[in-house]
N, C-alpha and C positions, 0 to 999 in steps of 0.2 A: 452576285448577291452580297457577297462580303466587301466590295468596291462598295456599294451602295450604303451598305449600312457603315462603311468609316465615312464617307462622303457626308452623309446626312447627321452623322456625329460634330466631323469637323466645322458643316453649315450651321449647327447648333450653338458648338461654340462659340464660332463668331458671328452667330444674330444676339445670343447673349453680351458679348461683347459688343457689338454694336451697337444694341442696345442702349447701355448703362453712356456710353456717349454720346447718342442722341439726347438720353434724358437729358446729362449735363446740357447740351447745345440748347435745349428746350426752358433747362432752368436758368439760363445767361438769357436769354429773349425777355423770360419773364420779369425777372430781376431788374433789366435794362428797361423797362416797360413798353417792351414792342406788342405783350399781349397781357389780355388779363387771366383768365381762369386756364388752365391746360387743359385739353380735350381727357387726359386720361386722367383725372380729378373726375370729369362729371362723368366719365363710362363707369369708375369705378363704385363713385356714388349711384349711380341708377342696377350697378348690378346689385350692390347692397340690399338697394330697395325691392329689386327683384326675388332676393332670396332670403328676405327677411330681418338684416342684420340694419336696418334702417337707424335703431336704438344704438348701436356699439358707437364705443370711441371712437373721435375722427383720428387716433394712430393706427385703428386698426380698418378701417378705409385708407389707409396710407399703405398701410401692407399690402394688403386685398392689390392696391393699385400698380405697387410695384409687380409682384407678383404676378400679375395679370400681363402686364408688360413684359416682363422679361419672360413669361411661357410663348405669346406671340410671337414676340423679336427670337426668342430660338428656334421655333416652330417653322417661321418664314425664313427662317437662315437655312436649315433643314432644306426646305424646299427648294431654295436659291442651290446649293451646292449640287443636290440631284440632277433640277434641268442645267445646269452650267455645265455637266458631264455629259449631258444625252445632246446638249447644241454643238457644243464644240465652237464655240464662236470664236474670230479671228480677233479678238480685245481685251486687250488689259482687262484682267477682273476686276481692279478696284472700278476702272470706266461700265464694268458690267454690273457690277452692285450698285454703282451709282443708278444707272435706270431702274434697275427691279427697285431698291427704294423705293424710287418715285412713280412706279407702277405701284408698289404698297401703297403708298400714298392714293394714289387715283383710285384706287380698289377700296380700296377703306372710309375715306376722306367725300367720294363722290358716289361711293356706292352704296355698302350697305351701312355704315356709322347713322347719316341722316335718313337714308331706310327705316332702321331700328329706329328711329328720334332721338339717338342719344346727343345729336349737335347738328346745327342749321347745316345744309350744303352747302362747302365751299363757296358759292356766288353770294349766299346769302349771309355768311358767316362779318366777324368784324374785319374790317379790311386787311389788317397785317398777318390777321392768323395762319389763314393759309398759305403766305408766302414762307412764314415761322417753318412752319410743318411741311414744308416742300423741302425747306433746305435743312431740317434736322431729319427727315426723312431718305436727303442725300447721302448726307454722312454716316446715317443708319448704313447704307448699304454701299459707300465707297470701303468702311472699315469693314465691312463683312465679306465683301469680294477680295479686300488685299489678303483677310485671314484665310478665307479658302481657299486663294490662287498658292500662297505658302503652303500652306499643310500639303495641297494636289501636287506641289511640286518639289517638296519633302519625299511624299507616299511614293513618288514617281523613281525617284534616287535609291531608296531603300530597297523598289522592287528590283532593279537592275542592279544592284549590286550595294557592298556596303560603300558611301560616299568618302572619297579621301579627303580629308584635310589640307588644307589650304597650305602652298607652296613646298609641300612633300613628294617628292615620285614616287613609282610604286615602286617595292624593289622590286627585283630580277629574280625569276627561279633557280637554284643551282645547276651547276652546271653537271656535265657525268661524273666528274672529279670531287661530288659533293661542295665545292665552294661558288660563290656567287663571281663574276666576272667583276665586280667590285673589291670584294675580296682579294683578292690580288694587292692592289693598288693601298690597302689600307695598311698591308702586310708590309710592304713595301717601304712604307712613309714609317712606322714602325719603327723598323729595323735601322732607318737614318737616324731617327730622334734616338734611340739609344744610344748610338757611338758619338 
């Protein structure tokens, strides 16, 4: 249980993080004019209108949007990091976030987004968008996988023992004589640089 819930902490993390760099990947598409309007503009707008706030400032539709995004993208990072524990797959996580992305993507994008109405299906949509949104949806989940495969392989160090430090040995227990088998030798060198 407590595996599960660092798990789905950690997956939170980094669907948050994944997040906030897909948006950027999504605001580089748009800036460059590969697409026009972003899908999470008009979800945010129709949720607006759904719950009344149709009247507010379009900063506070900008919130509403971010906001909305980055509960999702944590939410589905959550869930990414659980089943990534229960598969046990033989691949690089970031190669394993990279598909969940792009299953996000098919789930959302071909399922229920144009379900709800909130944007055409994919076939129907404007030509570049969903290639846009396939590959910021990758990146969504290649950064999400590399954060979880680290933290899982962090948690994994910590539980076996505290991790050494890089090019340290461990030292030696004493010996019966109360000194370490190193000790000797240090005693030794010592005792030259004096005289």
């Amino acid at each position: 249980m407590r595996q599960d819930s660092e798990a789905f902490a950690d997956g939170s993390m980094g669907g948050g993080v994944g997040t906030v760099v897909m948006s950027l990947v999504m605001r580089g598409a748009r800036r460059a004019g590969l697409v026009g309007e972003l899908p999470l503009g008009r979800m945010a707008a129709a949720l607006c209108d759904a719950v009344g706030l149709h009247a507010r400032p379009r900063w506070a539709r900008n919130a509403l949007a971010v906001l909305l995004h980055l509960g999702v993208g944590a939410a589905a990072g959550g869930l990414f990091a659980l089943l990534r524990g229960r598969l046990r797959m033989p691949v690089a996580p970031a190669l394993q976030g990279l598909a969940y992305g792009v299953v996000v993507w098919l789930v959302s994008y071909r399922g229920w987004v144009p379900a709800v109405g909130l944007l055409p299906a994919a076939t129907r949509d404007e030509p570049r968008r969903p290639v846009v949104m396939v590959c910021a949806h990758g990146v969504y989940g290649a950064v999400l996988g590399a954060l979880v495969g680290c933290c899982s392989r962090r948690r994994g160090r910590h539980r076996r023992g505290k991790p050494r430090r890089a090019g340290r040995s461990p030292r030696r227990a004493p010996s019966a004589h109360g000194r370490r088998p190193d000790d000797h030798a240090d005693s030794a060198l010592s005792i030259r640089h004096a005289t």
